[in-house]
C-alpha positions in Angstrom: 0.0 0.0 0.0 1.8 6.7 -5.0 4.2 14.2 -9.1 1.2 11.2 -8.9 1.8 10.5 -5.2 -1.1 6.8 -4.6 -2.4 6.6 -1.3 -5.5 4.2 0.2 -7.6 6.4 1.7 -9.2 3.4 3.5 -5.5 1.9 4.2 -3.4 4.2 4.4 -1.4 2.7 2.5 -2.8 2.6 -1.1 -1.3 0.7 -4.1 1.2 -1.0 -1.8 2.8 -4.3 -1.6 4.6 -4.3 1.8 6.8 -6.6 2.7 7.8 -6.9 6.8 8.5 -4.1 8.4 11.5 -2.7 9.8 12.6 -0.4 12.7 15.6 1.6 12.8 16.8 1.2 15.9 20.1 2.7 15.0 21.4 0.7 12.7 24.0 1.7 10.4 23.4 2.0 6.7 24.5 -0.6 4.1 27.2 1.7 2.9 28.7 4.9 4.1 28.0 8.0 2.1 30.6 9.1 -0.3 32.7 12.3 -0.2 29.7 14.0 -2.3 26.9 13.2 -0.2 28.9 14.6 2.8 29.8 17.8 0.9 25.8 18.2 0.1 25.3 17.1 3.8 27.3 20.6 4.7 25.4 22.3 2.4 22.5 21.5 3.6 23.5 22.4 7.2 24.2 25.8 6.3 21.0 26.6 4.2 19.1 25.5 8.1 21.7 27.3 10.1 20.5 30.7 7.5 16.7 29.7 7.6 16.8 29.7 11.5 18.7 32.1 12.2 17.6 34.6 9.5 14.1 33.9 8.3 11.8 36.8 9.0 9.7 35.0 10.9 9.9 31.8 13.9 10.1 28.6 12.4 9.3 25.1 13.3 12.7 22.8 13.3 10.9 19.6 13.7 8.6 20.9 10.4 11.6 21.9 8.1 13.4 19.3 9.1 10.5 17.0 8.0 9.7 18.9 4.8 13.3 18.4 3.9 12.8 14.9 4.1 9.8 14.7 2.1 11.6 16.8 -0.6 14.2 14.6 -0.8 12.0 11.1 -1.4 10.1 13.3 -3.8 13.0 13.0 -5.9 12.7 9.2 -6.0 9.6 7.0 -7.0 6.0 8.0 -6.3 5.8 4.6 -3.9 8.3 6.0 -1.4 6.9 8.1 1.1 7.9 10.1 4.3 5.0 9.9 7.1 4.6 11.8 9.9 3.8 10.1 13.3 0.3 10.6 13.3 0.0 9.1 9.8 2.1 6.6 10.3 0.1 5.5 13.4 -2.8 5.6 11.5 -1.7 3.8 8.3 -0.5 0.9 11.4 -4.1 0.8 12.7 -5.5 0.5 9.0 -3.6 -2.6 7.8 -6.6 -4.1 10.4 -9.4 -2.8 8.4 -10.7 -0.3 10.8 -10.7 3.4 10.7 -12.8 6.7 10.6 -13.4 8.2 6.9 -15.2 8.6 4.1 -13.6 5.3 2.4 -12.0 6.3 -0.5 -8.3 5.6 -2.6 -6.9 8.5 -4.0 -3.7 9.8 -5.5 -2.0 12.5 -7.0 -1.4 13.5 -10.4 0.1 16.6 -11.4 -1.5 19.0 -9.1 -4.7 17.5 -8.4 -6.3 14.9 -6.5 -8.0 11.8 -8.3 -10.4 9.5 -6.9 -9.0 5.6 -7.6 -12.3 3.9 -6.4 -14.6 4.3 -3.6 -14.3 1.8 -1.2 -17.8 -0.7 -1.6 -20.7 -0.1 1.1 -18.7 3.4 2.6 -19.8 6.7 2.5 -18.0 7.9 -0.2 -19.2 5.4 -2.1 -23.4 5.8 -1.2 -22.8 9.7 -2.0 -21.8 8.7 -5.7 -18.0 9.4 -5.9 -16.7 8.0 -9.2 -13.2 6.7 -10.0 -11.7 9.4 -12.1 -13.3 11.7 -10.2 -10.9 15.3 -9.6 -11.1 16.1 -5.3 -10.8 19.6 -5.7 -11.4 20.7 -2.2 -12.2 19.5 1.2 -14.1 21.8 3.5 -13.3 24.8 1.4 -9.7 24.3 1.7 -8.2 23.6 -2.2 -6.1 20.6 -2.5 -3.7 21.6 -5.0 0.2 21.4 -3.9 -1.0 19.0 -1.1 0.1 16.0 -0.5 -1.4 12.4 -0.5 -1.1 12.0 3.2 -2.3 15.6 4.2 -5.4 15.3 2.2 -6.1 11.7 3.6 -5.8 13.3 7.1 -8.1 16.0 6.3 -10.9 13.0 4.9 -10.2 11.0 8.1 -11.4 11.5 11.8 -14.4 10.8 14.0 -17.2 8.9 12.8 -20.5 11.5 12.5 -18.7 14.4 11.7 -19.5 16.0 8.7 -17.1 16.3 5.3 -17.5 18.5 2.6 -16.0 17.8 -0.7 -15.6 19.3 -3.8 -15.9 17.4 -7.0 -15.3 18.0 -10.4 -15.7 15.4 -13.1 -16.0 15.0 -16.9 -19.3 16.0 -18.0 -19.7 18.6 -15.2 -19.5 22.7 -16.3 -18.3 23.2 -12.7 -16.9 21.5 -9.5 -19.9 20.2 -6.9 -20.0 20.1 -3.5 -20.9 17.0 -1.7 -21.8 16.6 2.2 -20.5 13.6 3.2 -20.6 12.1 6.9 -17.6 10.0 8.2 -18.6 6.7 9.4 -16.7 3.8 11.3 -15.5 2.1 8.5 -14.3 -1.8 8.8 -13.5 -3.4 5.8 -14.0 -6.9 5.3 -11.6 -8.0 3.1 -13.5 -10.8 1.7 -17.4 -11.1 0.9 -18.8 -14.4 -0.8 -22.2 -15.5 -2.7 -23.1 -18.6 -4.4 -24.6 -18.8 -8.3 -25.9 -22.0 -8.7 -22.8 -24.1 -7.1 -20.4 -21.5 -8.6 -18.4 -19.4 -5.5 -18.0 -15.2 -6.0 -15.4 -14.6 -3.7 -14.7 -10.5 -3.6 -11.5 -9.5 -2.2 -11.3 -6.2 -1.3 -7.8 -5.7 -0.3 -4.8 -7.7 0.9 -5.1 -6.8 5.1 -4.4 -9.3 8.2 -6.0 -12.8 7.5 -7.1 -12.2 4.5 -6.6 -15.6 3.9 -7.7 -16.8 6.6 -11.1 -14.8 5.6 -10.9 -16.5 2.2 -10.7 -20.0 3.3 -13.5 -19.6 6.0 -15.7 -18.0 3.1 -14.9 -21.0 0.4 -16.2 -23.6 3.5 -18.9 -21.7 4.4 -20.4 -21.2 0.6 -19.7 -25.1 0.3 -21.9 -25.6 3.5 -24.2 -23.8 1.5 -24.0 -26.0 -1.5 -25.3 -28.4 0.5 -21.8 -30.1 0.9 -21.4 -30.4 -2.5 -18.1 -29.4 -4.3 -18.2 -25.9 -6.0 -19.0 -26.0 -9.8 -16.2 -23.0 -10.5 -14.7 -19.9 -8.6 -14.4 -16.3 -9.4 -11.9 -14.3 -7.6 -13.0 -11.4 -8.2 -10.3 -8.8 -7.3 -11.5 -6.1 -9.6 -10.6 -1.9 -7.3 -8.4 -3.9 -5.3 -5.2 -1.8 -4.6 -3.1 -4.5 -3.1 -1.7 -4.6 0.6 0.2 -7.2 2.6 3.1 -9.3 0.5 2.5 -12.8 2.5 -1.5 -12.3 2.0 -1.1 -11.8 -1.4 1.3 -15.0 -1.4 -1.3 -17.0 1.2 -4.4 -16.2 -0.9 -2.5 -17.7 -4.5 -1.1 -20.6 -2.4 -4.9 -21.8 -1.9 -4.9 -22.7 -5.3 -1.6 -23.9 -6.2 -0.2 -27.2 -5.1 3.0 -27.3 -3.0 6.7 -26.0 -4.0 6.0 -23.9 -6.6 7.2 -20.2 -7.3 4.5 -17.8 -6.1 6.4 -14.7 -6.6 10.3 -13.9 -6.5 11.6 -9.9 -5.7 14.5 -8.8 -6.9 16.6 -5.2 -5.1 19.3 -3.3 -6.6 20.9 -4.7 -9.2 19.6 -7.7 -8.6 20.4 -8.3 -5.0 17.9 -9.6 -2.3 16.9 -11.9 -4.4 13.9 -14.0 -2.6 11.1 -16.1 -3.8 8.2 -17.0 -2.0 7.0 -21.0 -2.7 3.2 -22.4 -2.2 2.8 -25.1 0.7 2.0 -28.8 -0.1 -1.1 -28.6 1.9 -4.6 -27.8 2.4 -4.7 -26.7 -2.0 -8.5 -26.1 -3.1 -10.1 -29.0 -5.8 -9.3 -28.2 -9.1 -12.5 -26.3 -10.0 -12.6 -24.3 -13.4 -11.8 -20.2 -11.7 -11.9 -16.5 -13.4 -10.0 -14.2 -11.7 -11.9 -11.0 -12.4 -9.7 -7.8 -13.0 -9.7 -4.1 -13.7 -7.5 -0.2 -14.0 -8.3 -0.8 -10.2 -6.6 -4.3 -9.5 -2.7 -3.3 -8.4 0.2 -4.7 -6.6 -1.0 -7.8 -4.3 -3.7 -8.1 -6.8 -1.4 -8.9 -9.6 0.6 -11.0 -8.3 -2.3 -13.2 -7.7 -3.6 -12.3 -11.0 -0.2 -13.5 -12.6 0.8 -16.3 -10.6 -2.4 -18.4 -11.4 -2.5 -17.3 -14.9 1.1 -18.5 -15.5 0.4 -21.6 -14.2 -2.9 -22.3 -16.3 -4.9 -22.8 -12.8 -7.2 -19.6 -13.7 -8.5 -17.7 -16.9 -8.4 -13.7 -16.3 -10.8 -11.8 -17.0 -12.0 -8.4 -17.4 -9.5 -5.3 -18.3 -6.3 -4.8 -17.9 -4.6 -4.2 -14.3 -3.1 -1.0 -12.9 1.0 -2.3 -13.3 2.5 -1.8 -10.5 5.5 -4.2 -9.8 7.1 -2.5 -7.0 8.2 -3.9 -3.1 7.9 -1.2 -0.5 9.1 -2.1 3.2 7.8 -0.2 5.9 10.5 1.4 8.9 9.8 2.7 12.0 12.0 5.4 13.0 12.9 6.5 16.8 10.4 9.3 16.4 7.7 7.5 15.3 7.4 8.7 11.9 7.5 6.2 9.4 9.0 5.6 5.8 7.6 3.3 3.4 10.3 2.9 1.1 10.8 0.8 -2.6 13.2 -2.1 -2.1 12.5 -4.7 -4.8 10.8 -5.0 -8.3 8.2 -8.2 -8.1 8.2 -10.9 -10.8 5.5 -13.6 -11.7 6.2 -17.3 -11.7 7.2 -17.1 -15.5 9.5 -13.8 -14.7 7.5 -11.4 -16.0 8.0 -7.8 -14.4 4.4 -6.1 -14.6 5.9 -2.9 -13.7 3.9 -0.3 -16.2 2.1 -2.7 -18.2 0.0 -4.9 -15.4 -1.4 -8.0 -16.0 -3.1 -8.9 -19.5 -6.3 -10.3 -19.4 -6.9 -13.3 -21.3 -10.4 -12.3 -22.3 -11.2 -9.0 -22.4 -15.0 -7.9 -20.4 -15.4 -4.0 -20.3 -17.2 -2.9 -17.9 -20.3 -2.4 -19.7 -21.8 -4.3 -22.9 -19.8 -2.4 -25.7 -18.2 -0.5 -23.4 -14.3 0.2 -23.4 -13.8 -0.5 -19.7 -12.0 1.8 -17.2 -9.0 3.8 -19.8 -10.1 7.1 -17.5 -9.0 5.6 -14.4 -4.8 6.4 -13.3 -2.4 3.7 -13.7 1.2 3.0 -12.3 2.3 4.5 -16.0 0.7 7.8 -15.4 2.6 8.4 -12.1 5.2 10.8 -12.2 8.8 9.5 -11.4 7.6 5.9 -12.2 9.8 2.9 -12.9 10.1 2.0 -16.5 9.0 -1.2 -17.0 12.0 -4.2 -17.8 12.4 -6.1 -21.0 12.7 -9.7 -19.6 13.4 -12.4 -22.1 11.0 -15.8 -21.7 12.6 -18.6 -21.9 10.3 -20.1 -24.8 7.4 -19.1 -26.9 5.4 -21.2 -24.8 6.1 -19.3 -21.7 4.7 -15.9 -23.3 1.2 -15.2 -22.3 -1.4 -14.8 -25.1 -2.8 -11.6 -25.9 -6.4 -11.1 -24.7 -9.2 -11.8 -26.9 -13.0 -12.1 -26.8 -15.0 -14.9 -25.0 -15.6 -17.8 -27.1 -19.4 -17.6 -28.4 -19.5 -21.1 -26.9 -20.5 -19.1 -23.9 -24.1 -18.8 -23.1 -26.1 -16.5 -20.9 -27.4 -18.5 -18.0 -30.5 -17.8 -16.6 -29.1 -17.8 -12.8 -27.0 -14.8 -13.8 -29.2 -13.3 -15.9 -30.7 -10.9 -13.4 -27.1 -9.2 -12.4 -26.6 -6.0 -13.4 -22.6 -6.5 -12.6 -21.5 -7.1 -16.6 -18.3 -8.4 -15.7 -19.9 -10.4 -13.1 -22.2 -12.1 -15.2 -19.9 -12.6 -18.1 -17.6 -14.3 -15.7 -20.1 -17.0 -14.4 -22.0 -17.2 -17.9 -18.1 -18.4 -18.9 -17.4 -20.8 -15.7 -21.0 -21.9 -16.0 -20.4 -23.3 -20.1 -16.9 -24.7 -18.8 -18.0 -26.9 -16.1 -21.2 -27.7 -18.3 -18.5 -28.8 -21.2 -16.5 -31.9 -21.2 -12.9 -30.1 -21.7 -12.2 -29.2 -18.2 -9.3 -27.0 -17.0 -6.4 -29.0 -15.2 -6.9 -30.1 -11.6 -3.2 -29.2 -11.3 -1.2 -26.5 -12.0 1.8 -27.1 -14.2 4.9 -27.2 -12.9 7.0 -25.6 -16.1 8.4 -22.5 -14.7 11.1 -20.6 -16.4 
């Protein structure tokens, strides 16, 4: 969990991927500073002895010194952040899905503040807010030239207090104003329904137990089933930012069988190499599953996304993901401020870097019938200061990932979907619905070719 500076509103800690966290604790850096740093290190003194001691006015060390700070990671990718002590304390208490706000994931681009996707059931989501969707105010006070975390701080506080934002979208002659009131908002990660023996799962981020969530959900939809095995599964993962690393690694190990490649990171020039493996146990049937995307699907949600498409044990569906293949740690320093800083690029099973261009679809389902999905909505490539995305060389043709193309007309509308007004949704279980109908059934097992 961002210049186009993402941030979760309802985490804290939007568009991230965070792997443990750290605390300083005084521990020396990996290498010294070199004779330049040092020389701009003196510089730098002198420009805060001058500012102190000559500024017309009082100033606040403990505020230049942070604004300094925040300069300087301004200069480095949009994921790596400086946060203050009371953000940081709140972003710690949002990786548990609770908070006061209006639920909604915004960033930066440019100078303005754009609206990622209202959070499902929150009140920025019941008052109408769009993705795409320009903040231009918040009680009056205009958001241009502030930051990410400053304008989540103003949306957040005390449930039943009132919010007024100001909203300007395509289509609108002039910005609105909309009265919004904060509510006590806890996220749960995972909500479930059943379509005639086929299991929605929607994921709404990658928080604590998420997995945990997503397992109790898949037994308790099978209880509902009346015991029976689930026809099919759709992971439907469409808005979801991302989150936790190891959720993002439990939730894909559900459906993969043990000792296979999840996800490997990679640091500076290569170093810190890791890769996280699947477990040999407790691995889900091998049902036919869509893992339903969108502009809105980042981060955790890819690699999910990616690792169970590279492996043939899902077909993706929907519109093509955000691209954001970045690692961010989290470090606690002695102050308790925070910094979330980028230490790895992320790779898929196969070694594919989604870095700019996220994860490909193999059918494509706009949102709408006709319609040409979610292009208005920000992506990792229209961040400022964003990583370019690597070439990476598969090993084989047969490793490369089709291109997307249009559901087979073999698929049918069914008539338990046929009431949803969710396009997507329906497409999605009208396609499980003809595979497990059809005598060609996706493998129970994922393969094992890797790269």
């Amino acid at each position: 969990m961002s210049s186009l500076h993402s941030w979760r509103a309802a985490l804290a800690a939007g568009l991230l991927l965070l792997a443990p966290a750290a605390r300083a604790d005084g521990r020396e850096p990996a290498s010294a500073p070199n004779t330049t740093t040092y020389e701009q290190l003196e510089v730098f003194a002198r420009v805060l002895s001058y500012v102190e001691n000559n500024y017309v006015e009082p100033v606040d060390g403990k505020k230049l010194m942070y604004g300094a700070i925040q300069g300087m990671l301004e200069t480095l990718d949009p994921h790596t952040v400086f946060m203050p002590p009371e953000i940081f304390k709140e972003m710690k208490i949002d990786t548990s899905g609770e908070f006061g706000g209006l639920g909604l994931e915004v960033s930066r681009k440019g100078d303005s503040i754009v609206v990622v996707a209202p959070i499902d059931d929150t009140p920025a989501a019941r008052a109408g807010i769009r993705a795409g969707d320009e903040l231009v105010a918040i009680d009056g006070e205009n958001t241009q030239g502030l930051g990410v975390p400053e304008v989540l701080q103003r949306m957040r506080g005390p449930a039943g207090k009132r919010v007024l934002l100001t909203i300007m979208r395509e289509g609108f002659t002039a910005p609105r104003e909309l009265a919004i009131i904060r509510d006590h908002i806890r996220i749960i990660s995972v909500e479930g329904a059943l379509y005639g023996g086929i299991a929605h799962l929607k994921v709404k981020n990658f928080q604590d137990r998420t997995a945990l969530y997503l397992r109790k959900e898949l037994d308790r939809l099978r209880e509902q089933n009346g015991g029976k095995p689930l026809r099919g599964v759709v992971l439907d993962l469409r808005n979801n930012p991302g989150g936790l690393l190891d959720q993002a690694v439990a939730v894909s190990d559900l459906w993969l069988p043990g000792n296979l490649p999840i996800v490997s990171t990679r640091g500076r020039k290569g170093g810190r190499a890791t890769e996280e493996l699947s477990k040999d146990r407790d691995t889900e049937p091998g049902y036919p599953m869509v893992v339903l995307v969108n502009a809105g699907s980042a981060s955790a949600s890819e690699i999910v996304a990616g690792a169970l498409q590279d492996y043939a044990r899902a077909t993706i569906l929907g519109t093509q993901t955000f691209g954001k293949g970045s690692v961010q740690t989290v470090i606690e320093l002695e102050d308790g401020s925070g910094l979330k800083l980028t230490i790895a690029r992320y790779y898929t099973p196969k070694g594919r870097s989604i870095q700019e261009k996220g994860i490909t679809p193999d059918y494509v389902v706009p949102e709408t019938p006709g319609g040409k999905g979610t292009k208005d909505q920000p992506r990792e490539k229209d961040l400022d200061r964003h990583f370019k995305a690597e070439p990476v060389a598969v090993v084989s043709e047969s490793d490369a990932v089709a291109k997307s193309k249009s559901l087979p007309e073999s698929v049918r509308d069914w008539d338990v979907a046929a009431k949803l007004t969710d396009y997507q949704l329906k497409m999605s279980l009208n396609y499980l619905n003809s595979v497990a109908n059809s005598a060609t059934r996706p493998p129970a097992k994922a393969s094992t070719e890797t790269r």
